[in-house]
C-alpha angles and dihedrals in degrees: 000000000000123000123244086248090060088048096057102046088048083056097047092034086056086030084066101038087061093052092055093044097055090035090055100043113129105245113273110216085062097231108198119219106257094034114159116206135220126184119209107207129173102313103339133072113228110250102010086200134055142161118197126176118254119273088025123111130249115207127191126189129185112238094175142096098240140053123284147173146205113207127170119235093221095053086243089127146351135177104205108239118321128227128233106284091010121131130213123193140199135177119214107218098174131038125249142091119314107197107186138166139185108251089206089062121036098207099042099104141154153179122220102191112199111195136191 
């Protein structure tokens, strides 16, 4: 039988491994270095215009309460319609001019410019 000494230092000793494990997760949304952010909010996308070097992510993420899209003009992309608090990314492999809209909201529109 162990002693109430050994069970402690068993608790503090488990009590510790977890901390490190949940301190030294990889994060879990996976952000890409170079990531340029949007915000969709109520009925606007924030900002409306980027521009991003190619080869480089855009991420949106609804920050809103309600539903919401990005959806490229062009048909290149689209994420169905986004959650509160959900992301959608896409990388722009090739420069030019991205014009995109919400299709929840009419005059929610946006450009995302990549350039060289």
């Amino acid at each position: 039988m162990r002693s109430a000494k050994q069970l402690l230092s068993i608790c503090v000793f488990a009590t510790l491994l977890s901390l490190s494990f949940a301190t030294c997760k990889p994060d879990p949304i996976g952000i890409r270095p170079g990531t340029v952010f949007v915000a969709a909010r109520d009925t606007v996308f924030t900002p409306d215009t980027i521009t991003v070097p190619v080869g480089f992510p855009v991420r949106w993420t609804n920050e809103g309460m309600i539903l919401h899209s990005v959806v490229s003009d062009s048909g290149l992309f689209a994420s169905g319609l986004l959650q509160p608090n959900a992301w959608f990314e896409v990388r722009f492999d090739s420069a030019g001019t991205f014009p995109y809209h919400c299709s929840q909201h009419a005059n929610m529109v946006g450009t995302v410019l990549a350039v060289p």
